[in-house]
MIRO-238421 format. One record per residue (C-alpha): residue in one letter; x, y, z. Coordinates in steps of 0.5 Angstrom, whole numbers, padded with zeros to 4 digits, always signed. Example, Ala and Ser with C-alpha at 12.3 -4.5 7.8 and 13.67 -1.06 7.14 Angstrom:
BEGIN
a+0025-0009+0016/s+0027-0002+0014/
END
This chain:
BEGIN
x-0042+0001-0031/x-0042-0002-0025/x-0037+0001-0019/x-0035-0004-0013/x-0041-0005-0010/x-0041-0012-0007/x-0033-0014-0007/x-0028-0017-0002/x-0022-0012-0002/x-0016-0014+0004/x-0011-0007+0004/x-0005-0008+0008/x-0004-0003+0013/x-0010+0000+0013/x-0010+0002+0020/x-0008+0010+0019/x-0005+0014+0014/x-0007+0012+0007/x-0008+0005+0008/x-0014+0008+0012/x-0017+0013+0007/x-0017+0008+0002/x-0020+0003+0007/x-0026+0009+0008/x-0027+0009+0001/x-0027+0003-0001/x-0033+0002+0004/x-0036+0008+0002/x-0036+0005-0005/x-0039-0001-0003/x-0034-0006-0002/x-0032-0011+0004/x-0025-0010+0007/x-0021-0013+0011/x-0015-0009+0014/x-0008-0012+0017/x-0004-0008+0022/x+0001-0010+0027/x-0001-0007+0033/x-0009-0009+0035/x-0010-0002+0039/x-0009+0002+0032/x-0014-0004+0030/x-0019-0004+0034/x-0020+0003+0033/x-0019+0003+0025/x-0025-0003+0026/x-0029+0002+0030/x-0028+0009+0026/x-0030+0004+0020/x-0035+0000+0022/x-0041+0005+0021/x-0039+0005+0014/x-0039-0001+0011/x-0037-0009+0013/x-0030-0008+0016/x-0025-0013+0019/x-0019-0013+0023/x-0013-0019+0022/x-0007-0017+0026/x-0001-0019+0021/x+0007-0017+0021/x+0007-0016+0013/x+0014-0020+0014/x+0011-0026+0015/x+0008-0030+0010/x+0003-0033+0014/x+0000-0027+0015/x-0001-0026+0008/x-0005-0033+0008/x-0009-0031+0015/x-0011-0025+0012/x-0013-0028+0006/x-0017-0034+0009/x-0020-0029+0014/x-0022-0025+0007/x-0025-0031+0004/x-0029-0033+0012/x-0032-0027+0013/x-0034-0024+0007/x-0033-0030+0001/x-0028-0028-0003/x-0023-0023-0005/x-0023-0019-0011/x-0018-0013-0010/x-0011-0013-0006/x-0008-0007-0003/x-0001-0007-0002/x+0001-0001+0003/x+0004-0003+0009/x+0011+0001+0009/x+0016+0003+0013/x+0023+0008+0013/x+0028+0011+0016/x+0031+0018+0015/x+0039+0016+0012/x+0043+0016+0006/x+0044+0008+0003/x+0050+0009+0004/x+0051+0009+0012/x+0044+0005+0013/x+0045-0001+0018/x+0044-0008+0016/x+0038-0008+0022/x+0034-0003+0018/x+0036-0005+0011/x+0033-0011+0012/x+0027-0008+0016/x+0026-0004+0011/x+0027-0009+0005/x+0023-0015+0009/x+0017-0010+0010/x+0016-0006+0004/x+0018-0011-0001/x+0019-0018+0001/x+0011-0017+0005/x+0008-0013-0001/x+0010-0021-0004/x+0008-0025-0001/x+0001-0021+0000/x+0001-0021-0008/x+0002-0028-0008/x-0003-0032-0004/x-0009-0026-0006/x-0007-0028-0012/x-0008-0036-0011/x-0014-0034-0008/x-0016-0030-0014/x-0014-0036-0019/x-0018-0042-0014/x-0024-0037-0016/x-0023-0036-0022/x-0026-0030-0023/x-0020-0026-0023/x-0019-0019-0019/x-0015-0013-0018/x-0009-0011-0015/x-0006-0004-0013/x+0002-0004-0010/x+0003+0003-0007/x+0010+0005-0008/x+0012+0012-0007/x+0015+0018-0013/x+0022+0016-0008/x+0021+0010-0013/x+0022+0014-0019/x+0027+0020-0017/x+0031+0017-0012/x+0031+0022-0004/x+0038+0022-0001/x+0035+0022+0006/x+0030+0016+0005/x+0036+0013+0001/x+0034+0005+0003/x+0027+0007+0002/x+0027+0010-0005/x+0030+0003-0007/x+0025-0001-0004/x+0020+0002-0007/x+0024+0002-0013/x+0023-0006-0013/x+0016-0004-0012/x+0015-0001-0018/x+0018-0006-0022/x+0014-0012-0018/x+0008-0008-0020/x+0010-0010-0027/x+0012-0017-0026/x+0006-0019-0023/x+0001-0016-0028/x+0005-0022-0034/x+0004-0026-0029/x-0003-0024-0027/x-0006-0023-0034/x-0008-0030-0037/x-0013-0031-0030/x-0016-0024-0031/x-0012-0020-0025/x-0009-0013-0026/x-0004-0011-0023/x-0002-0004-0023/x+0003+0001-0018/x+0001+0007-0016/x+0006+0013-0013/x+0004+0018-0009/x+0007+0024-0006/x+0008+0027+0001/x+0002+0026+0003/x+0000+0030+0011/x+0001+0028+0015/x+0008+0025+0012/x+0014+0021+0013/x+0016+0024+0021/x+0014+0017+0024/x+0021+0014+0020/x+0026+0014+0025/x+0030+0019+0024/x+0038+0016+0025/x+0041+0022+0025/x+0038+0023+0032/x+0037+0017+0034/x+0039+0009+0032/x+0036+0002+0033/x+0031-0001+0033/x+0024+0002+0030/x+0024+0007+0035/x+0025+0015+0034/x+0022+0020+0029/x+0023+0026+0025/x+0023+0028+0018/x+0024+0035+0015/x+0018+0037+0011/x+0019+0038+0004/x+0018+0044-0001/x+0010+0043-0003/x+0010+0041-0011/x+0007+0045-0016/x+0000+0045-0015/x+0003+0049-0008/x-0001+0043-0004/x+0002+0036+0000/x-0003+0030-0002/x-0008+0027+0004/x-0010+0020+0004/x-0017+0022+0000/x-0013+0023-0006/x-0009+0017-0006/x-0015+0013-0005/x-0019+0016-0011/x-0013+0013-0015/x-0013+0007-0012/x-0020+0006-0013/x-0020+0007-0021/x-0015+0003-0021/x-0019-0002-0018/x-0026-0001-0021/x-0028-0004-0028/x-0027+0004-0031/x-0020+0002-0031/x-0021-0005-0034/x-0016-0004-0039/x-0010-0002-0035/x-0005-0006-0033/x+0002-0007-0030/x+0001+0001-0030/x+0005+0006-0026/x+0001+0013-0023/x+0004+0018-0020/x+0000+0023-0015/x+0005+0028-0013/x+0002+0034-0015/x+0008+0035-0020/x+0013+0033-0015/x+0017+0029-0021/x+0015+0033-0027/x+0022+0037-0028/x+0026+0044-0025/x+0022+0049-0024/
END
């Protein structure tokens, strides 16, 4: 069965962390990929830590702004000429009960993690349709999603509302051939300690810390490699009858009490 070789994929925060592993295999895997990110430094060296594995380009995008969601796509379609797999992963967090969360960084919060994986979804999928030859998407969501953390409470919501978007989008997407399907990881090193911690410190984006958890079951956090792998069987013909599907890969994380 034929892999991916030859395909146009655009993953949204693809400058570090797993939206970064997933770039790197996605390429070792033969497909072309545009990644998006906020800062053009962190661009920049994503474009030239990749460049030597496959055809990659950089957009600079605030994934709050619908505009950047049309820019990436067009820039997918102009360089590579097409899109055939969307990746939904630019996320932020911060570290703080719901209830005494400020207005300030819930809508970051919701804006980035929700209304950005939106619009990124819908203008991948207008461009799936234009072409006519379907596609496959995968929205990161996080096992936060599934059993709600008290410590990243405005988090775990918006990453709730992304497992069900997942799932929405796939009725939407199904009679045009383009699968939508979620995927739940775990902490993955080197983990949450970018979310501004408010404990410690307040506004803005600024400030860091998160209190690292307990390791899962299989005695191990997660790196971006093993979120990547997912990803791609997600996005591979191997998963051709899967659809609005969730998959958590968080070592055991959610399974029950020990």
């Amino acid at each position: 069965m034929a892999g991916i070789e030859g395909r146009v994929a655009l993953v949204s925060g693809g400058t570090s962390g797993i939206g970064l592993g997933i770039a790197r295999l996605l390429l070792e895997e033969g497909a072309s990929v545009v990644v998006t990110g906020r800062d053009p430094e962190l661009g920049a060296a994503a474009g030239a830590d990749l460049d030597g594995i496959g055809p990659v380009s950089f957009c600079a995008a605030d994934a709050r702004r619908p505009e950047s969601a049309v820019a990436a796509a067009r820039l997918a379609e102009e360089r590579f000429g097409g899109l055939d797999i969307v990746v939904a992963n630019a996320g932020v967090g911060v570290v703080c009960p719901l209830a005494d969360t400020s207005d300030v960084d819930w809508r970051w919060t919701w804006e980035t993690n929700v209304s950005g994986y939106l619009y990124l979804c819908q203008e991948g999928m207008r461009t799936m349709r234009r072409r006519g030859s379907g596609g496959a998407m995968v929205l990161i969501a996080s096992d936060a999603g599934v059993v709600g953390e008290r410590a990243i409470g405005a988090y775990s919501v918006t990453k709730a509302a992304v497992v069900m978007m997942a799932r929405v989008l796939s009725l939407d997407g199904a009679p045009d051939g383009i699968r939508v399907n979620c995927v739940c990881p775990g902490y993955v090193e080197p983990g949450m300690r970018h979310m501004p911690d408010r404990a410690q410190a307040g506004g803005g984006e600024d400030g860091f810390g998160f209190v690292d958890p307990p390791k899962p079951p299989l005695g191990r956090h997660g790196t971006a490699r093993d979120i990547a792998q997912a990803v791609r069987y997600l996005v591979g013909p191997e998963s051709s009858f899967a659809t609005g599907s969730v998959l958590l890969v968080e070592g055991g994380a959610t399974a029950g009490l020990p």
